[in-house]
PDB file of N, CA, C and O in Angstrom:
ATOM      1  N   UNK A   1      90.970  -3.208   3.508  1.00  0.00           N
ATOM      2  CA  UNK A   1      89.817  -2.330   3.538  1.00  0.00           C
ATOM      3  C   UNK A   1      88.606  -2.984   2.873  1.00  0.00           C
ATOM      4  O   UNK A   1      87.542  -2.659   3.402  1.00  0.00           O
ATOM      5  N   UNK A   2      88.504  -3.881   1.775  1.00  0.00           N
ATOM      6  CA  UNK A   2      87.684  -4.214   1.080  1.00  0.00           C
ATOM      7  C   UNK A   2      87.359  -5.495   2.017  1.00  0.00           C
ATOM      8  O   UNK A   2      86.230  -5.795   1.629  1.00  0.00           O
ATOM      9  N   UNK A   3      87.569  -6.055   2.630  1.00  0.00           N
ATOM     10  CA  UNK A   3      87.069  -7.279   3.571  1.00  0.00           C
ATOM     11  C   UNK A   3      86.420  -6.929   4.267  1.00  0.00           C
ATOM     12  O   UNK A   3      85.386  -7.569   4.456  1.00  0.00           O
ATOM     13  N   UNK A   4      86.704  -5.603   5.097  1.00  0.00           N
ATOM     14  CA  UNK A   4      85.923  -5.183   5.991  1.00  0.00           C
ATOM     15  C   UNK A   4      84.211  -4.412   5.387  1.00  0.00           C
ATOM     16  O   UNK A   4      83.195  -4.050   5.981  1.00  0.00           O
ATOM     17  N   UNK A   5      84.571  -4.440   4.168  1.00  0.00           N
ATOM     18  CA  UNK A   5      83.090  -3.698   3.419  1.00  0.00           C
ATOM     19  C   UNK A   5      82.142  -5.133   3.017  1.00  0.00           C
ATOM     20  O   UNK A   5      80.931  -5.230   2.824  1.00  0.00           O
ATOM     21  N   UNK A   6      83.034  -5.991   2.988  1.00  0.00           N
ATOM     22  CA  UNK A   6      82.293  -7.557   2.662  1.00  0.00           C
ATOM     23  C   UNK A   6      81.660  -7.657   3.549  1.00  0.00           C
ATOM     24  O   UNK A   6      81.851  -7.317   4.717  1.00  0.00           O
ATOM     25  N   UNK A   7      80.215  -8.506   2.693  1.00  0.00           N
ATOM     26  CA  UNK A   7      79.115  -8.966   3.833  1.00  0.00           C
ATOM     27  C   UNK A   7      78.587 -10.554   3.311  1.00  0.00           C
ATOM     28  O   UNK A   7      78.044 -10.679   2.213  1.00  0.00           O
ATOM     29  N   UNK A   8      78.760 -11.455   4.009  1.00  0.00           N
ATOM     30  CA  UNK A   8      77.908 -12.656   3.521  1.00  0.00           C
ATOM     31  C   UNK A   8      76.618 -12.831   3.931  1.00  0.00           C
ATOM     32  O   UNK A   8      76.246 -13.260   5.023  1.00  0.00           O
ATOM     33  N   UNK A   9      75.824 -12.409   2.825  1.00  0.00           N
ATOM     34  CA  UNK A   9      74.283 -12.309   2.881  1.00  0.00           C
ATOM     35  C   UNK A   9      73.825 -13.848   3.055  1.00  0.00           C
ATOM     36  O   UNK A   9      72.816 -14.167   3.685  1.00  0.00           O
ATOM     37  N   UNK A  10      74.540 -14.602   2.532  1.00  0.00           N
ATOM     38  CA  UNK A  10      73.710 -16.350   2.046  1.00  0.00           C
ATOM     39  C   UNK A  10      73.184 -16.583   3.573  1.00  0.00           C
ATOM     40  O   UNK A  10      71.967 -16.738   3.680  1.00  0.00           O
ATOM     41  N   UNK A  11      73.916 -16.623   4.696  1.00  0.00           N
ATOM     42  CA  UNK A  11      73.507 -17.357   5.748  1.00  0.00           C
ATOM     43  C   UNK A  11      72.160 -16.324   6.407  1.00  0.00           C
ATOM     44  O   UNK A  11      71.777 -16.412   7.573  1.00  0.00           O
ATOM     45  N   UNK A  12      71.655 -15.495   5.519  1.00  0.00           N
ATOM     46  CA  UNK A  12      70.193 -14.546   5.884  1.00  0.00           C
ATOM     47  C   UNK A  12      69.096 -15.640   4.839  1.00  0.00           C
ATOM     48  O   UNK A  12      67.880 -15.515   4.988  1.00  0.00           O
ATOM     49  N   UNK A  13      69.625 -16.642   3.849  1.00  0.00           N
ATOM     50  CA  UNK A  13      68.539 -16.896   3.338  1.00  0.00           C
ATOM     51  C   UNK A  13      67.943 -19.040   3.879  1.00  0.00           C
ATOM     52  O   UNK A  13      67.179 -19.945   3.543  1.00  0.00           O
ATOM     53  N   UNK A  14      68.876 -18.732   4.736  1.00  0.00           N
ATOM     54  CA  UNK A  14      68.534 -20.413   5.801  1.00  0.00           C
ATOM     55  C   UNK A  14      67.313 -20.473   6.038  1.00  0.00           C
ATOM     56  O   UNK A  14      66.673 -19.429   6.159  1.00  0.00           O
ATOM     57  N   UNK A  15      66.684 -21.767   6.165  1.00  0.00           N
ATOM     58  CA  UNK A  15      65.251 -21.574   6.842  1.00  0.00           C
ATOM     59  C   UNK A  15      65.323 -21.630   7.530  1.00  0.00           C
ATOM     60  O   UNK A  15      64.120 -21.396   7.645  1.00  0.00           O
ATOM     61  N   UNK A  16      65.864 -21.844   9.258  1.00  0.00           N
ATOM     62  CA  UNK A  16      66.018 -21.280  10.375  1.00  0.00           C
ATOM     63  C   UNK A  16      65.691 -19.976  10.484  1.00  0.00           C
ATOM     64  O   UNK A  16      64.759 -19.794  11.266  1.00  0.00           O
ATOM     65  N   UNK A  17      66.265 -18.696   9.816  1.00  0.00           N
ATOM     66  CA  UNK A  17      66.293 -17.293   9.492  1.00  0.00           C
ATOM     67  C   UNK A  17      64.878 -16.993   8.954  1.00  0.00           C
ATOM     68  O   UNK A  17      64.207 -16.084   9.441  1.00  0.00           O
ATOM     69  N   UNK A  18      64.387 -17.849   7.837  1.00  0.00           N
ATOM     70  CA  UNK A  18      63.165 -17.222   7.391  1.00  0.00           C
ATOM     71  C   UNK A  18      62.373 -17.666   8.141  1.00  0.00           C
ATOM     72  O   UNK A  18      61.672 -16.694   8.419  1.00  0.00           O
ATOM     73  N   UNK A  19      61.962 -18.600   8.729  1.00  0.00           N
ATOM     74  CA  UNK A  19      61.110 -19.082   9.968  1.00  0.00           C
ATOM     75  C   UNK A  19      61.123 -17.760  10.826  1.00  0.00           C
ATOM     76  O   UNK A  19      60.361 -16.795  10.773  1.00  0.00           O
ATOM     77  N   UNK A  20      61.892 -17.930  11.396  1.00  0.00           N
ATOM     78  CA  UNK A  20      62.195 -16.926  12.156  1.00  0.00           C
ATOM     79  C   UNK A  20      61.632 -15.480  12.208  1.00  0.00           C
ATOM     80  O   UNK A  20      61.147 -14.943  13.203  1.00  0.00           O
ATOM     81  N   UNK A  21      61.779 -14.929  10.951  1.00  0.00           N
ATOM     82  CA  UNK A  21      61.450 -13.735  10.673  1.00  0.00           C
ATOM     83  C   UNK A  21      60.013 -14.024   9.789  1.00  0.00           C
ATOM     84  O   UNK A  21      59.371 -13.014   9.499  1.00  0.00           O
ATOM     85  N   UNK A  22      59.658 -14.891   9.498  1.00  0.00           N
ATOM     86  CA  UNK A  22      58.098 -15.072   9.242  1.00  0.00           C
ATOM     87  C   UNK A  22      57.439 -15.082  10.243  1.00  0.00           C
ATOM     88  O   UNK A  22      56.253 -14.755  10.186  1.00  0.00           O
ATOM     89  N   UNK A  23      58.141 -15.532  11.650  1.00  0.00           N
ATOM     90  CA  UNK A  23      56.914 -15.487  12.638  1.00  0.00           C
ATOM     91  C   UNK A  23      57.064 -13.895  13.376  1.00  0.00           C
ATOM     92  O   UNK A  23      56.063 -13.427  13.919  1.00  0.00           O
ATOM     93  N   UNK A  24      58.292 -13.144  13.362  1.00  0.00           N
ATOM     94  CA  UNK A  24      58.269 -11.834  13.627  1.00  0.00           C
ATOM     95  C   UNK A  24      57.258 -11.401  13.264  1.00  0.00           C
ATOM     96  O   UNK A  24      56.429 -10.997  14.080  1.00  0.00           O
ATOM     97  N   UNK A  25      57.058 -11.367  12.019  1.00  0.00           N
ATOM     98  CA  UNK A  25      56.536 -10.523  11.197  1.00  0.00           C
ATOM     99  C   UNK A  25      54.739 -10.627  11.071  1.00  0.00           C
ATOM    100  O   UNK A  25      53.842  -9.810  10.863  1.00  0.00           O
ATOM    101  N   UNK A  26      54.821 -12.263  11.350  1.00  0.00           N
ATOM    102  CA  UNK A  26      52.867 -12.284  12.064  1.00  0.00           C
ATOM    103  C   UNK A  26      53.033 -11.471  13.487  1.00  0.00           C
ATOM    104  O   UNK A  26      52.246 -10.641  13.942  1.00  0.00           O
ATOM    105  N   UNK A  27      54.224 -11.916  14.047  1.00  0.00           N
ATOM    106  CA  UNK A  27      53.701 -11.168  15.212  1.00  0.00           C
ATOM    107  C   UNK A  27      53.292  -9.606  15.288  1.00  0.00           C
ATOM    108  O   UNK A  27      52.220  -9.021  15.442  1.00  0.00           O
ATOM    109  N   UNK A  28      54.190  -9.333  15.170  1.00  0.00           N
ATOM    110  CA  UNK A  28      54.081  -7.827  14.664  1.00  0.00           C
ATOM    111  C   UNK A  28      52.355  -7.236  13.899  1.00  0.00           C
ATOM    112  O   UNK A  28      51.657  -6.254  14.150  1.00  0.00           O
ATOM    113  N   UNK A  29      52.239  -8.059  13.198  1.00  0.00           N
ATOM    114  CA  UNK A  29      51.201  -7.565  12.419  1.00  0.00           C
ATOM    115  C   UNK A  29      50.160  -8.021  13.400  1.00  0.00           C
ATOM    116  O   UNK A  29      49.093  -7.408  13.351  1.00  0.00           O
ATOM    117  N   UNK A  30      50.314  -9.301  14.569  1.00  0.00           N
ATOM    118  CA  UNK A  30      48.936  -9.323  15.247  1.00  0.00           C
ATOM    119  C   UNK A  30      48.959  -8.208  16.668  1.00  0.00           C
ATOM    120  O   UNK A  30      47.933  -8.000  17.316  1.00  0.00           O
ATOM    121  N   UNK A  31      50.221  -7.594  16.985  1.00  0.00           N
ATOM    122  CA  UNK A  31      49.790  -6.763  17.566  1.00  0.00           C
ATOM    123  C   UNK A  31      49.236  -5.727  17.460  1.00  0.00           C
ATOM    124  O   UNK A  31      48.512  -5.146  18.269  1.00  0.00           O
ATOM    125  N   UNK A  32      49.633  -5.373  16.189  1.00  0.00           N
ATOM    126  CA  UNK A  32      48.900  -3.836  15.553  1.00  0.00           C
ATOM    127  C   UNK A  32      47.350  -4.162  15.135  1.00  0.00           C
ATOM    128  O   UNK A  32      46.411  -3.391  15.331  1.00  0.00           O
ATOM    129  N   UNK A  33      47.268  -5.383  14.554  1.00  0.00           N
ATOM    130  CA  UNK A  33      45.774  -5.459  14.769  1.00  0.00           C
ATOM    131  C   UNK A  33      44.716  -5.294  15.849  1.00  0.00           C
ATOM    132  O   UNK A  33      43.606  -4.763  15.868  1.00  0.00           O
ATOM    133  N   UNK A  34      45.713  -6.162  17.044  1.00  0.00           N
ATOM    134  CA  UNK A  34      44.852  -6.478  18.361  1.00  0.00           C
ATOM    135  C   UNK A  34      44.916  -4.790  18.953  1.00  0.00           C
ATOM    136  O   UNK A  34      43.832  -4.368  19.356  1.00  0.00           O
ATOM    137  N   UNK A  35      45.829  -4.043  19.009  1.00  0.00           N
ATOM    138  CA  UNK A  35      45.978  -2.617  19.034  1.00  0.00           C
ATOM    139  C   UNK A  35      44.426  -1.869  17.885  1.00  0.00           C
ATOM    140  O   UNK A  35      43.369  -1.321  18.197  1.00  0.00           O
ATOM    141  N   UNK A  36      44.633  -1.990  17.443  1.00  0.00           N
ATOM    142  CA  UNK A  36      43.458  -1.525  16.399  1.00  0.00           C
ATOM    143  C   UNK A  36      42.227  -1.821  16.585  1.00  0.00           C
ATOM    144  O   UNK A  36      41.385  -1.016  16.187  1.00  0.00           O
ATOM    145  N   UNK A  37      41.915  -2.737  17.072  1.00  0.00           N
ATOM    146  CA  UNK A  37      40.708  -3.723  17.427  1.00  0.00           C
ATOM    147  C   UNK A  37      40.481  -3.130  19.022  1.00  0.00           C
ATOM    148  O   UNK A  37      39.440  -2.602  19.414  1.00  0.00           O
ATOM    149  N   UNK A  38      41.649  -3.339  19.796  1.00  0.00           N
ATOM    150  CA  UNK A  38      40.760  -2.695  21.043  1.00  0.00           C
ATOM    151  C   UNK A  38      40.161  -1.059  20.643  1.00  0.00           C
ATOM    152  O   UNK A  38      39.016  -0.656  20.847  1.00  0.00           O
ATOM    153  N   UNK A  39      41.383  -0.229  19.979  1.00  0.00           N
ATOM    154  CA  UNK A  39      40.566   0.981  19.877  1.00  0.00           C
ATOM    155  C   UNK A  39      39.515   1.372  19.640  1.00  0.00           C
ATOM    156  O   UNK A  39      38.796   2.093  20.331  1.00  0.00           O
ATOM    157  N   UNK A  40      39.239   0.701  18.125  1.00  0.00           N
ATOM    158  CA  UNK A  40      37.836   0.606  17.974  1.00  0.00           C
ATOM    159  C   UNK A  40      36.739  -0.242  18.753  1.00  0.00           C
ATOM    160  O   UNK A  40      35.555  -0.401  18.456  1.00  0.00           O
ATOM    161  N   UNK A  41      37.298  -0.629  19.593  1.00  0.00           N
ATOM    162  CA  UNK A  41      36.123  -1.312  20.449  1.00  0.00           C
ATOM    163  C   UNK A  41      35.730  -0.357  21.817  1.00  0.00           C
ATOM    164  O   UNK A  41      34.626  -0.068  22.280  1.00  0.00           O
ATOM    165  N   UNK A  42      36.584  -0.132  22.090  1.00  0.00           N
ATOM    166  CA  UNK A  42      36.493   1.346  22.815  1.00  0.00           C
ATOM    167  C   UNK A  42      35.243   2.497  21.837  1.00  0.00           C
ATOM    168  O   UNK A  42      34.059   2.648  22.139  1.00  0.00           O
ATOM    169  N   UNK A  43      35.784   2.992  20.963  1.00  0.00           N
ATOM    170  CA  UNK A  43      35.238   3.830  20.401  1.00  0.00           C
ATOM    171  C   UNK A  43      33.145   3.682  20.225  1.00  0.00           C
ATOM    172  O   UNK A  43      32.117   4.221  20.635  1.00  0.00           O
ATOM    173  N   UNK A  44      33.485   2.883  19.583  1.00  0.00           N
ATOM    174  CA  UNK A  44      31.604   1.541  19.646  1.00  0.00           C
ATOM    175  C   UNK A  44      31.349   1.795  21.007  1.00  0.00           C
ATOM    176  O   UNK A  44      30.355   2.506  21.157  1.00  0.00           O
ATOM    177  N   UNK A  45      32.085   1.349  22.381  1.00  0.00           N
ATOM    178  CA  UNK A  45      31.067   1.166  23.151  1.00  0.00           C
ATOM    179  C   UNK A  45      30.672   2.301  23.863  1.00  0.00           C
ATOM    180  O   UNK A  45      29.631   2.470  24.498  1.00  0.00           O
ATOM    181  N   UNK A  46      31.957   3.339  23.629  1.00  0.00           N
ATOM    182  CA  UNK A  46      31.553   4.787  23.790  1.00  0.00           C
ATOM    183  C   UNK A  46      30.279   5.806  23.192  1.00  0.00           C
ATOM    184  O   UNK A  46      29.460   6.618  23.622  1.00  0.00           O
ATOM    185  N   UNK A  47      30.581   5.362  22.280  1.00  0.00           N
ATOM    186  CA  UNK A  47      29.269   5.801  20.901  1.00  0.00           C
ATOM    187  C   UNK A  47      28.195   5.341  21.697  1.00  0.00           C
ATOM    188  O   UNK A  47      27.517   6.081  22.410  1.00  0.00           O
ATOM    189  N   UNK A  48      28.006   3.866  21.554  1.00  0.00           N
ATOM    190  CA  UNK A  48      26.762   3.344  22.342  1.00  0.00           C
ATOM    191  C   UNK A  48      26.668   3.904  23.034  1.00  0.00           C
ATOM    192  O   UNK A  48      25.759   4.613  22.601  1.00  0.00           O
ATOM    193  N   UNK A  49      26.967   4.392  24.271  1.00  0.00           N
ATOM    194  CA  UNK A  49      26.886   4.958  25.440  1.00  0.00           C
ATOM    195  C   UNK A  49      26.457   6.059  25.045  1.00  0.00           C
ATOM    196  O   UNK A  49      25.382   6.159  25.635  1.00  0.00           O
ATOM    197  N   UNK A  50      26.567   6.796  24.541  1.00  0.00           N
ATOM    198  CA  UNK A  50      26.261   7.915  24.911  1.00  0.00           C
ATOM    199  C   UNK A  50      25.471   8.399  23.799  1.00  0.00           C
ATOM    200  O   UNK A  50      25.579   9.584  23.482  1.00  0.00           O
ATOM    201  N   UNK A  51      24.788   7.729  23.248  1.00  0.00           N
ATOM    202  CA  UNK A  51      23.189   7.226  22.128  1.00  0.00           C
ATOM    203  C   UNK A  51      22.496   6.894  23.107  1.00  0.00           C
ATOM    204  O   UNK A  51      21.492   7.568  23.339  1.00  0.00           O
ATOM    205  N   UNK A  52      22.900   5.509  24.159  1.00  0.00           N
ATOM    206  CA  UNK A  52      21.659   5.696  25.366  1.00  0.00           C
ATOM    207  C   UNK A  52      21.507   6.541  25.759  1.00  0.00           C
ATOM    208  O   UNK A  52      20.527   7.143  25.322  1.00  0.00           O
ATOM    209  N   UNK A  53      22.261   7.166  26.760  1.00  0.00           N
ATOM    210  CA  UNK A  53      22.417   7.961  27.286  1.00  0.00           C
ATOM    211  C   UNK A  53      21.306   9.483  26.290  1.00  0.00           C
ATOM    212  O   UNK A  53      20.158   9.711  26.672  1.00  0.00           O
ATOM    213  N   UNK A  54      21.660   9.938  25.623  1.00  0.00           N
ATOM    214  CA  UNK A  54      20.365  10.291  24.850  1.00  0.00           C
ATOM    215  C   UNK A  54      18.833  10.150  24.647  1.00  0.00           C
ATOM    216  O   UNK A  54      17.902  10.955  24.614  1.00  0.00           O
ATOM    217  N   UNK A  55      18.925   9.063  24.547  1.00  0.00           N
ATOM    218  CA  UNK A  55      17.890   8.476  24.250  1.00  0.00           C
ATOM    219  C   UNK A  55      16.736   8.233  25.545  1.00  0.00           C
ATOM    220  O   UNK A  55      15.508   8.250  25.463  1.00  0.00           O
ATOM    221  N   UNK A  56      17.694   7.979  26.879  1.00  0.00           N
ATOM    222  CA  UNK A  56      17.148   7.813  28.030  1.00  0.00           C
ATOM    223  C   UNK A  56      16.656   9.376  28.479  1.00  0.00           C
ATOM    224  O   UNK A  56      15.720   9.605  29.244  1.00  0.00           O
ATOM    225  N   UNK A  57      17.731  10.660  27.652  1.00  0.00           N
ATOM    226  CA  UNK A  57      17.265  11.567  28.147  1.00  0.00           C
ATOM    227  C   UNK A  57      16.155  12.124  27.199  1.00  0.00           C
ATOM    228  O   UNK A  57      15.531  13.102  27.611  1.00  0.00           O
ATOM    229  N   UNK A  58      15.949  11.783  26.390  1.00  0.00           N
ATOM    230  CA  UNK A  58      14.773  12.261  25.384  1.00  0.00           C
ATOM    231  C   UNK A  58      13.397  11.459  26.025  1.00  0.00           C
ATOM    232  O   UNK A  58      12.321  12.043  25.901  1.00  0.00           O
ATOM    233  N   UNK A  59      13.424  10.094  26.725  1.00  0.00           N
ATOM    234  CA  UNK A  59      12.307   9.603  27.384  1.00  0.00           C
ATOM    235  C   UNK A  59      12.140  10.691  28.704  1.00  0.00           C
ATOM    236  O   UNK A  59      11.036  10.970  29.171  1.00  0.00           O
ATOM    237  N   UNK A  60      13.300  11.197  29.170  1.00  0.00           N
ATOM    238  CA  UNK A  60      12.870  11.545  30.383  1.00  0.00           C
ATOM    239  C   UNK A  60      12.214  12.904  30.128  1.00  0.00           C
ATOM    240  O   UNK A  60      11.192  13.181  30.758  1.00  0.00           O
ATOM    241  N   UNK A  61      12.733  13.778  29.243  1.00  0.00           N
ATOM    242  CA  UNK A  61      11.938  15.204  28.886  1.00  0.00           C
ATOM    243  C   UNK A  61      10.658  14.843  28.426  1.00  0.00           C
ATOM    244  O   UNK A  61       9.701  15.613  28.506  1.00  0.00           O
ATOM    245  N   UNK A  62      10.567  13.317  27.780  1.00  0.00           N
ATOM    246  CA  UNK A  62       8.853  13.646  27.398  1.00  0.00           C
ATOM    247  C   UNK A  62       7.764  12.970  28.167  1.00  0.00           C
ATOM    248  O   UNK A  62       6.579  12.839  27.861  1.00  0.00           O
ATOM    249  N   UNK A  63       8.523  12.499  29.417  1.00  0.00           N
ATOM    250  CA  UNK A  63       7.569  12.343  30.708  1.00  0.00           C
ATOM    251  C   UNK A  63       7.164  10.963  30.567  1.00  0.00           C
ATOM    252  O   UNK A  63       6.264  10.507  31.272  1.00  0.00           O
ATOM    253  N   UNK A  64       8.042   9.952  29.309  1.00  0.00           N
ATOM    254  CA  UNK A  64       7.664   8.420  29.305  1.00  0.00           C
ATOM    255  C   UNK A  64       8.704   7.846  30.514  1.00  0.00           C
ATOM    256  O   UNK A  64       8.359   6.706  30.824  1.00  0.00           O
ATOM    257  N   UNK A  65       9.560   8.186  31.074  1.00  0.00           N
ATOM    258  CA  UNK A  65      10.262   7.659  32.068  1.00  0.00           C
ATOM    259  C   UNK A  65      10.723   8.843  32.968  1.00  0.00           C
ATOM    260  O   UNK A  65      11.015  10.018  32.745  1.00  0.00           O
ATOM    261  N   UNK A  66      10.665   7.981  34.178  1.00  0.00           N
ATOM    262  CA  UNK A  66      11.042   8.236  35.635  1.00  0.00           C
ATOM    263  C   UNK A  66      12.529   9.051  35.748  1.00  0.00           C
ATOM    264  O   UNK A  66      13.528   8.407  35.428  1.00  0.00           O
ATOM    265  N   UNK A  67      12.681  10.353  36.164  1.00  0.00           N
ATOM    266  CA  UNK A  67      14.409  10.407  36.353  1.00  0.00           C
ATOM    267  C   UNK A  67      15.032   9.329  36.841  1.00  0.00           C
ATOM    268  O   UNK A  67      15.846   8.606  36.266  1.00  0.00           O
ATOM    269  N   UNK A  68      14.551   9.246  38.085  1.00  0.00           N
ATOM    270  CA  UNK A  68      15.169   8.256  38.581  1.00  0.00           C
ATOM    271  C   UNK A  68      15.900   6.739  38.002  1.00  0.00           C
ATOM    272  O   UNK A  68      16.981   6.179  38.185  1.00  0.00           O
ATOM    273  N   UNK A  69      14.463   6.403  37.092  1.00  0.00           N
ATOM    274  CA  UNK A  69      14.709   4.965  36.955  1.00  0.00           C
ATOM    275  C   UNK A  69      15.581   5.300  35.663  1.00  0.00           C
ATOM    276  O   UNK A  69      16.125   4.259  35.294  1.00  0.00           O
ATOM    277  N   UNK A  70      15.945   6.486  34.758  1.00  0.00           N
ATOM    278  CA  UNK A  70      17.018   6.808  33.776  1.00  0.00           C
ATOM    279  C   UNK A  70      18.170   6.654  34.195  1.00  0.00           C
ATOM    280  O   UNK A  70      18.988   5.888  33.686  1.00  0.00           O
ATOM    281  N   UNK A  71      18.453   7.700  35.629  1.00  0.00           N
ATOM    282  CA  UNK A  71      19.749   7.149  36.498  1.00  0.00           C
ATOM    283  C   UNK A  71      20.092   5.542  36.338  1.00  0.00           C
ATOM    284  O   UNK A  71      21.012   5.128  35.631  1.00  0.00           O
ATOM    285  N   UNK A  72      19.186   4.685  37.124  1.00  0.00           N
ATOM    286  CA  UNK A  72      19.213   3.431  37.667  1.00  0.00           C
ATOM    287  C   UNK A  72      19.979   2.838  36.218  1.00  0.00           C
ATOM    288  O   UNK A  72      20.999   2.152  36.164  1.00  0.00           O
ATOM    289  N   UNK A  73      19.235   3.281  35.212  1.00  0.00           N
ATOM    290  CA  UNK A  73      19.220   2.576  33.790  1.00  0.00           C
ATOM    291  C   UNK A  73      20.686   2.456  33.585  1.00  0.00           C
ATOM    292  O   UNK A  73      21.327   1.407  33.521  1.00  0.00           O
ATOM    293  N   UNK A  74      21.233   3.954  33.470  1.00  0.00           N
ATOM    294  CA  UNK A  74      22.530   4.468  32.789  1.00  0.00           C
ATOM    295  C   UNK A  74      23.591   3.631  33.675  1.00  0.00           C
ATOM    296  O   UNK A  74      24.478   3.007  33.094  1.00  0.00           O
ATOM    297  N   UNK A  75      23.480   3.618  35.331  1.00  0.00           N
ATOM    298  CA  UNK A  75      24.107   3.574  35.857  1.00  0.00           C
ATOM    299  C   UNK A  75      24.639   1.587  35.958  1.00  0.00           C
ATOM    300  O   UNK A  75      25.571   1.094  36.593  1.00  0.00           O
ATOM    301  N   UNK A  76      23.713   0.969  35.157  1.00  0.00           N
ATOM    302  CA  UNK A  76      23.170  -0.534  35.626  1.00  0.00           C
ATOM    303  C   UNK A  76      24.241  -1.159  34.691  1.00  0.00           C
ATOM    304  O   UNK A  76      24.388  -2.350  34.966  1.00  0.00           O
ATOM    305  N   UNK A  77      24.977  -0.771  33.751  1.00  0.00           N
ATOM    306  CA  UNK A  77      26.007  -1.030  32.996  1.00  0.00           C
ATOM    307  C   UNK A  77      27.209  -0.465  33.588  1.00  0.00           C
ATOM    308  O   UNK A  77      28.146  -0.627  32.807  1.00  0.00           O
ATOM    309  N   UNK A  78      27.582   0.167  34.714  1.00  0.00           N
ATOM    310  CA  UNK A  78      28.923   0.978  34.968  1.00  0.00           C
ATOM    311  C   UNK A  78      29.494  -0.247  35.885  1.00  0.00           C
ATOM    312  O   UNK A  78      30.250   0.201  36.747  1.00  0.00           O
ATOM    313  N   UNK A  79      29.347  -1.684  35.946  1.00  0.00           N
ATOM    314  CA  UNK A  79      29.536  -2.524  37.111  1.00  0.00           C
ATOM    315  C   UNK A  79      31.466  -2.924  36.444  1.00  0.00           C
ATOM    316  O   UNK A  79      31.782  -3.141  35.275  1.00  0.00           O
ATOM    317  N   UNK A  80      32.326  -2.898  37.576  1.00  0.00           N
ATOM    318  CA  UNK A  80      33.750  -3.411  37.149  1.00  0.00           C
ATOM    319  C   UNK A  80      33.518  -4.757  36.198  1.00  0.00           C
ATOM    320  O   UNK A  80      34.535  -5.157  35.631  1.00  0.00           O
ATOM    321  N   UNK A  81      32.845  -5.163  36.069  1.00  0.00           N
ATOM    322  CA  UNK A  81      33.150  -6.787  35.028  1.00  0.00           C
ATOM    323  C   UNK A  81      32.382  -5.807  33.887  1.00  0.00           C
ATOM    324  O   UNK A  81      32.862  -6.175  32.815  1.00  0.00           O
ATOM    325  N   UNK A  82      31.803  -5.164  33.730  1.00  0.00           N
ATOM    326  CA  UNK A  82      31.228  -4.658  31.995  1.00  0.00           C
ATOM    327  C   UNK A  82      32.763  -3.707  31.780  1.00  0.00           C
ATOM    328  O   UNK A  82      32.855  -3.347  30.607  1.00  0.00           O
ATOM    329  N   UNK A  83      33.592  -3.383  32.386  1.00  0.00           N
ATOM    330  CA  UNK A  83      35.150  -2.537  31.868  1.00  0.00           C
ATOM    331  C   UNK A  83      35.808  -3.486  30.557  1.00  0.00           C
ATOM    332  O   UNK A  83      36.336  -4.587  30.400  1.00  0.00           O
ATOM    333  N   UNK A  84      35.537  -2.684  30.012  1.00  0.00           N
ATOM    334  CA  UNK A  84      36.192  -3.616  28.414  1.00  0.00           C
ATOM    335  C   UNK A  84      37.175  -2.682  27.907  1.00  0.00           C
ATOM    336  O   UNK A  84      37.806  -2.945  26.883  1.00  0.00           O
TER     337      UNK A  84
END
C-alpha cells in the first residue's frame, strides 16, 4: 500500500522539465496578453468611432458640414482592410 502512495518528484526537477514548463508558461502568459491587447484595441477603436461619429454630427447640426459629405466621411473608414 505504501509504494503505491510513493511519488518520485526528482525527475520533475531535470532541465529538460524546467525548459519545458518555462516555455509553457511564457506561452500561456503571451496569449492572455495578446487576448487582452486585442480587446482593448477593439474597445479604442470603438470609442474613436463613435467620438467621430459625434463630432461629425455636431458639424452637421451647426450647418459647418454637408449631410452628405458626414455620411461619405463616417462611411470612408468602413472599407474590409481597416477590420482590425
Amino acid at each position: 500500500m505504501d509504494a503505491m502512495l510513493a511519488c518520485d518528484w526528482s525527475g520533475l526537477l531535470e532541465v529538460p522539465n524546467i525548459l519545458f514548463a518555462g516555455m509553457a508558461a511564457v506561452g500561456i502568459v503571451a496569449i492572455v496578453f495578446g487576448t487582452i491587447s486585442a480587446a482593448f484595441t477593439k474597445v479604442v477603436v470603438s470609442r474613436d468611432r463613435e467620438r467621430s461619429r459625434r463630432e461629425l454630427a455636431a458639424y452637421v447640426a451647426e450647418g459647418t458640414l454637408d449631410a452628405d459629405k458626414a455620411v461619405a466621411l463616417m462611411d470612408a473608414g468602413n472599407s474590409e482592410t481597416d477590420s482590425a
